[in-house]
C-alpha positions as CSV (number, residue, x, y, z in Angstrom):
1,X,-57.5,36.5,64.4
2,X,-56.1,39.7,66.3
3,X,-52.4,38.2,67.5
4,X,-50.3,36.1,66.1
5,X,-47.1,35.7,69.1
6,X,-43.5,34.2,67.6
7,X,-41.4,32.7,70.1
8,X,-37.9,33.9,69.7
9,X,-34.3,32.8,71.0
10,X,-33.3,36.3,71.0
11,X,-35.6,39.1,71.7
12,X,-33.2,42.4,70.5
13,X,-32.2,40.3,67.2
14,X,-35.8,39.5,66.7
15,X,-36.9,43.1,67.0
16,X,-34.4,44.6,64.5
17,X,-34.7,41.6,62.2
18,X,-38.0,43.2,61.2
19,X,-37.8,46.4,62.0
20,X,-34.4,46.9,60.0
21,X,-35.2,43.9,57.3
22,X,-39.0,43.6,57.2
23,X,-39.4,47.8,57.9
24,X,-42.1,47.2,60.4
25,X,-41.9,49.6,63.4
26,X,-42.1,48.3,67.4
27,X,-45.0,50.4,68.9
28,X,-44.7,48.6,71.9
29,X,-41.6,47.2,73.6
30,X,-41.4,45.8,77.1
31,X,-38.5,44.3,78.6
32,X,-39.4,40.8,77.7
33,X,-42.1,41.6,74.9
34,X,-42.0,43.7,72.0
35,X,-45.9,44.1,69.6
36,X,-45.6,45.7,66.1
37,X,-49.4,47.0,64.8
38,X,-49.5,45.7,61.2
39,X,-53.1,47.8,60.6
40,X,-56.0,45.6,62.7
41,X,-53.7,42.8,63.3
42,X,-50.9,42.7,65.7
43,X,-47.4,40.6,66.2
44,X,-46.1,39.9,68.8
45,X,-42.3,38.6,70.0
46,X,-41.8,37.1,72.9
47,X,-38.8,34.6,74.2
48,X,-39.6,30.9,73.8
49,X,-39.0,30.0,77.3
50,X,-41.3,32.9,78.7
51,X,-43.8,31.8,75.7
52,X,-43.4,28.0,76.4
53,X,-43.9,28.4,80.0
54,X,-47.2,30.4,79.0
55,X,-48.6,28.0,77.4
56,X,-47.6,25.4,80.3
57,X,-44.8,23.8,78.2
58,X,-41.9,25.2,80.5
59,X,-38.8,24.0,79.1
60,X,-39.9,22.9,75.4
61,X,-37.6,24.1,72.9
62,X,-38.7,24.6,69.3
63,X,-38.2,21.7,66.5
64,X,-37.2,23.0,63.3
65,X,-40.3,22.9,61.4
66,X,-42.7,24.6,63.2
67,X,-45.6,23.3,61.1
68,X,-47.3,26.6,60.2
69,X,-46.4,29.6,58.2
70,X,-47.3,33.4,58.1
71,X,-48.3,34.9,54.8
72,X,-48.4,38.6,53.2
73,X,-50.3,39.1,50.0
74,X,-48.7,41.4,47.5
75,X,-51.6,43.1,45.2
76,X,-49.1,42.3,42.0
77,X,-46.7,39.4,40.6
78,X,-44.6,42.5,40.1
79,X,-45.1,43.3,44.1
80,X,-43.8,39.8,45.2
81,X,-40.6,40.2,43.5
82,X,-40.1,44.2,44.8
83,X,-40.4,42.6,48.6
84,X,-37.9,39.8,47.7
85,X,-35.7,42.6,46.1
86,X,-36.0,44.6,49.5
87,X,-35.5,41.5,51.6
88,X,-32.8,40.3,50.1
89,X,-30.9,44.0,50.2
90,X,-31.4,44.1,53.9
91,X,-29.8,40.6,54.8
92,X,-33.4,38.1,55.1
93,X,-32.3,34.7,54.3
94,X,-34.4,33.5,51.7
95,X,-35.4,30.1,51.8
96,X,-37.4,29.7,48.2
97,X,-37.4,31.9,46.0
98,X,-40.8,33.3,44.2
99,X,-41.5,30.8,41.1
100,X,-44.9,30.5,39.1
101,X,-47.4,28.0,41.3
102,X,-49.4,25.0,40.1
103,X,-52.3,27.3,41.2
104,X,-51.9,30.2,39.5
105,X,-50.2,32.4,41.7
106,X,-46.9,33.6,42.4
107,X,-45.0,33.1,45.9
108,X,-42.2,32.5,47.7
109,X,-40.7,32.3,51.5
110,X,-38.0,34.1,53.8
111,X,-37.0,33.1,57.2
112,X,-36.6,35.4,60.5
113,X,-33.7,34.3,62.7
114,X,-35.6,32.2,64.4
115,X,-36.9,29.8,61.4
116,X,-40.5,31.3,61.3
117,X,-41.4,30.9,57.7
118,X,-43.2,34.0,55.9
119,X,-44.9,33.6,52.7
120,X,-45.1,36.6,50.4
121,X,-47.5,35.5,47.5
122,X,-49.7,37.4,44.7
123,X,-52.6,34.9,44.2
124,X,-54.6,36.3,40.9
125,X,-58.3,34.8,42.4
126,X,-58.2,37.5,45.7
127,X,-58.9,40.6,45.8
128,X,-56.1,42.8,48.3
129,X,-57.8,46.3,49.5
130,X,-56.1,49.6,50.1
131,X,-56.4,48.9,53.5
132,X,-54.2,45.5,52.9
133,X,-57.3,43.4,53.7
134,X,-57.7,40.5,51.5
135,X,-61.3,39.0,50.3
136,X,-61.0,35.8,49.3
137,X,-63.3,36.8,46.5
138,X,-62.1,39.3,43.9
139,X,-64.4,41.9,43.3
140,X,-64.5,45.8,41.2
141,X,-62.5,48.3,42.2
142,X,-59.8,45.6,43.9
143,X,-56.2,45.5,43.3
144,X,-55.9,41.9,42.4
């Protein structure tokens, strides 16, 4: 996967949601588009109705549980809680809390403005490389 595009109600709210919350910088903005390069994979933001007529769903509006979610992976337990400290400083609503998981890991969610639902989780049987890359097999010289 290269792109992953979020369909948003409001395009300007969007944008500084995670450039001033999450701290990702725009590298490209459009008038109807904006792409922020997180290292090899990109997001995009687009308005659901430009999106939904895309995709040949003109008109469709968005149901409140979108039925996916998008995911970082922290190299630490300790990590997971310093993003959910930073989060929470800059306004992110967050919808669960990190808590200890029947798997083994350690994860939790916030919401952008438009209900996408990210993930932020430590999960102790990946490896996570300098690079941000994550293997699902933990191997020397990883910070997992």
């Amino acid at each position: 996967m290269s792109l992953v595009t979020l369909g948003v109600a409001d395009l300007e709210r969007a944008i500084g949601f995670y450039r001033d919350v999450v701290g990702w910088e725009p590298t490209s903005l459009g008038d109807d588009v904006a792409f922020f390069d997180l290292g090899g994979m990109i997001l995009g933001l687009w308005p659901h109705r430009e999106l939904a007529a895309d995709e040949g769903m003109a008109g469709a509006d968005p149901g409140p549980y979108h039925g996916f979610s998008l995911a970082y992976n922290a190299r630490s337990h300790d990590e997971v809680d310093e993003v959910f400290d930073r989060l929470a400083e800059r306004g992110a609503r967050i919808a669960k809390a990190p808590l200890e998981t029947d798997w083994g890991g350690y994860s939790g969610y916030f919401a952008d403005p438009d209900d996408h639902f990210w993930e932020v989780a430590w999960n102790p049987f990946w490896a996570v490389g300098a690079d941000g890359r994550v293997s699902l097999t933990p191997d020397e010289g990883s910070t997992a």
